[in-house]
mmCIF file of the C-alpha atoms, coordinates in Angstrom:
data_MODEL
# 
_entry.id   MODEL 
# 
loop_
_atom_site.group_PDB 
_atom_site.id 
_atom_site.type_symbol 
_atom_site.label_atom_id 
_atom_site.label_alt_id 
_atom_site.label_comp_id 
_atom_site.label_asym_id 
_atom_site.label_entity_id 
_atom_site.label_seq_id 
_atom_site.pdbx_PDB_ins_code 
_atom_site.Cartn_x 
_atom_site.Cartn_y 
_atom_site.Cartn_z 
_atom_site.occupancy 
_atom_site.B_iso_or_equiv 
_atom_site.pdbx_formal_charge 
_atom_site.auth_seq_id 
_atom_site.auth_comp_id 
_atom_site.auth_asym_id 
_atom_site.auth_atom_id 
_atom_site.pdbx_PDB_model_num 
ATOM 1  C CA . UNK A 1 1  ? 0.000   0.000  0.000  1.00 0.00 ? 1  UNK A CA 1 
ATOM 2  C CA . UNK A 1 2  ? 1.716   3.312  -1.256 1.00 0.00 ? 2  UNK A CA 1 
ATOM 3  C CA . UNK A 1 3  ? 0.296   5.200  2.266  1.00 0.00 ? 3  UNK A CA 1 
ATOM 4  C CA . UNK A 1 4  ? -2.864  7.560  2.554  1.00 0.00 ? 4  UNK A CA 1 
ATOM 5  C CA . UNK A 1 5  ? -2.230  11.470 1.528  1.00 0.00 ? 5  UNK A CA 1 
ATOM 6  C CA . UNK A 1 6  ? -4.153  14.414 2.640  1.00 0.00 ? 6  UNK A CA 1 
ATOM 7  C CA . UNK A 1 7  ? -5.660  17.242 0.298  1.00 0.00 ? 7  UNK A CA 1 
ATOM 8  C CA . UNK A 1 8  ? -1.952  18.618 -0.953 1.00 0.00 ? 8  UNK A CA 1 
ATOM 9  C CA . UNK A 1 9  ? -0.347  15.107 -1.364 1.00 0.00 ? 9  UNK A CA 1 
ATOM 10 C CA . UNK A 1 10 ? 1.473   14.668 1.948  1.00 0.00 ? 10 UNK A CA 1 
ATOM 11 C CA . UNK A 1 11 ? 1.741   11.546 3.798  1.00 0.00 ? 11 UNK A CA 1 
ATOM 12 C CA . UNK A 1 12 ? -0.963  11.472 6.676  1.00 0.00 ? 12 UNK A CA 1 
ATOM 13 C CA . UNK A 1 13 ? 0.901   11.130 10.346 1.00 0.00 ? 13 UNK A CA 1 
ATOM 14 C CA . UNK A 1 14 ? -0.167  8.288  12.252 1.00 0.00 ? 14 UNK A CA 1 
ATOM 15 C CA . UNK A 1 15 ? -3.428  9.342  14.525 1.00 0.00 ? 15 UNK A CA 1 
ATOM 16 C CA . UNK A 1 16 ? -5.228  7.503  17.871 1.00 0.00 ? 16 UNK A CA 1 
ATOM 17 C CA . UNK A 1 17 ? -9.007  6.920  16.410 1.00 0.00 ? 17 UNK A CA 1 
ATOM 18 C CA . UNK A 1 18 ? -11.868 7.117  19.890 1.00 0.00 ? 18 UNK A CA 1 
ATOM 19 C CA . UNK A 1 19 ? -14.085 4.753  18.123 1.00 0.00 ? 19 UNK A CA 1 
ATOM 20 C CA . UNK A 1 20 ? -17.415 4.947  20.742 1.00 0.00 ? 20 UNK A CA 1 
ATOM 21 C CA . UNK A 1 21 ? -20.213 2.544  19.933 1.00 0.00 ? 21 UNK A CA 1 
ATOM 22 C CA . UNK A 1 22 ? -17.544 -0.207 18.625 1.00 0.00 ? 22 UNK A CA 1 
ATOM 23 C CA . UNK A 1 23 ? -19.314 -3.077 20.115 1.00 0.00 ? 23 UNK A CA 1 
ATOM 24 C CA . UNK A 1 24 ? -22.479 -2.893 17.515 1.00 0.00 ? 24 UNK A CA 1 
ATOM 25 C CA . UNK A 1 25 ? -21.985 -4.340 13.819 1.00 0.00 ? 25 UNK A CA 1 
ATOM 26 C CA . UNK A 1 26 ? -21.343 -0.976 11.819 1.00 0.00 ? 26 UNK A CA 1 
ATOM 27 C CA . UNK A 1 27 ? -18.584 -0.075 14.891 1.00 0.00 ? 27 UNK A CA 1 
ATOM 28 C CA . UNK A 1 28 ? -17.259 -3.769 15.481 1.00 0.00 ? 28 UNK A CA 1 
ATOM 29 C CA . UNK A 1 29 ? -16.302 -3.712 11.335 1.00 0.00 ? 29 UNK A CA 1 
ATOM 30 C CA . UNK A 1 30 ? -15.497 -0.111 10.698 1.00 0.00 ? 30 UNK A CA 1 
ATOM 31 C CA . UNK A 1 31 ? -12.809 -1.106 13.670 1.00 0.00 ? 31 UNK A CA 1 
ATOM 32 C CA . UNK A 1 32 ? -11.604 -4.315 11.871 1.00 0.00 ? 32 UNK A CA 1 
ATOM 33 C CA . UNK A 1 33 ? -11.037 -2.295 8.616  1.00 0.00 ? 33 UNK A CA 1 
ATOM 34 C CA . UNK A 1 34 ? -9.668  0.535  10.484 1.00 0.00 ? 34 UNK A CA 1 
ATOM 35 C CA . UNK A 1 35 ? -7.030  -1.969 11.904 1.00 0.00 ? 35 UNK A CA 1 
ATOM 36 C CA . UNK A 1 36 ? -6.125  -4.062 8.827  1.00 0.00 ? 36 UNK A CA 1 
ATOM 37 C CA . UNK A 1 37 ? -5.755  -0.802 6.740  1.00 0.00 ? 37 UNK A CA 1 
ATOM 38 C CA . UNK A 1 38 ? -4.119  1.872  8.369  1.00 0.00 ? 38 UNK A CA 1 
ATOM 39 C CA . UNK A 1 39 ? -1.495  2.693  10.989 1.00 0.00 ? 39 UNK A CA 1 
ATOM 40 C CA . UNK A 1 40 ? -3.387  4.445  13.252 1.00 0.00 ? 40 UNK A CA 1 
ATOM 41 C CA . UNK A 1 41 ? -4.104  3.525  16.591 1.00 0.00 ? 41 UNK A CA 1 
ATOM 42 C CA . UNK A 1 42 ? -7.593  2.151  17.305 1.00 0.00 ? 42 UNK A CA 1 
ATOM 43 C CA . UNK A 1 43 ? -9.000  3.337  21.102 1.00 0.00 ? 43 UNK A CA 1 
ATOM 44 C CA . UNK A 1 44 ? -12.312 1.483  21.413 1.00 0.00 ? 44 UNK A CA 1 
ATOM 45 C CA . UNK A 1 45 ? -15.114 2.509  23.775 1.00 0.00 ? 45 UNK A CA 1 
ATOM 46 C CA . UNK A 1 46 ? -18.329 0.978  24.420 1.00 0.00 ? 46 UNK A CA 1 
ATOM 47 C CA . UNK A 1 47 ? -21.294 1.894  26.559 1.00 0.00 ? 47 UNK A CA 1 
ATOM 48 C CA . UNK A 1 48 ? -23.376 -1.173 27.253 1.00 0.00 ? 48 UNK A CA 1 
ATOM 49 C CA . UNK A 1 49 ? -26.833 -0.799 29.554 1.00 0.00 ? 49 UNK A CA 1 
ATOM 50 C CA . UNK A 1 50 ? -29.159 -3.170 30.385 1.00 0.00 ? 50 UNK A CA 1 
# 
C-alpha cells in the first residue's frame, strides 16, 4: 500500500481513532477495517446498559 495522503499530497501522520459505539456491527467492522488498513491507533469505547 503506497500510504494515505491528505488534500496537498502529503503523507498522513499516524493518529489515535476514539471509536465509541464499537461493540455494535457498523462499529465492530469499521474497527476491523480501520485496523487491517491503516497505521493508526484504534482506542475502542463501548457503553453497554441493560
Amino acid at each position: 500500500m503506497a500510504g494515505r495522503v491528505d488534500l496537498d499530497g502529503n503523507r498522513l501522520k499516524q493518529m489515535t481513532i476514539c471509536m465509541i459505539g464499537a461493540g455494535g456491527f457498523i462499529g465492530s467492522h469499521l474497527c476491523e477495517k480501520l485496523m487491517s488498513e491503516t497505521e493508526h491507533k484504534i482506542l475502542v469505547v463501548d457503553v453497554y446498559r441493560r
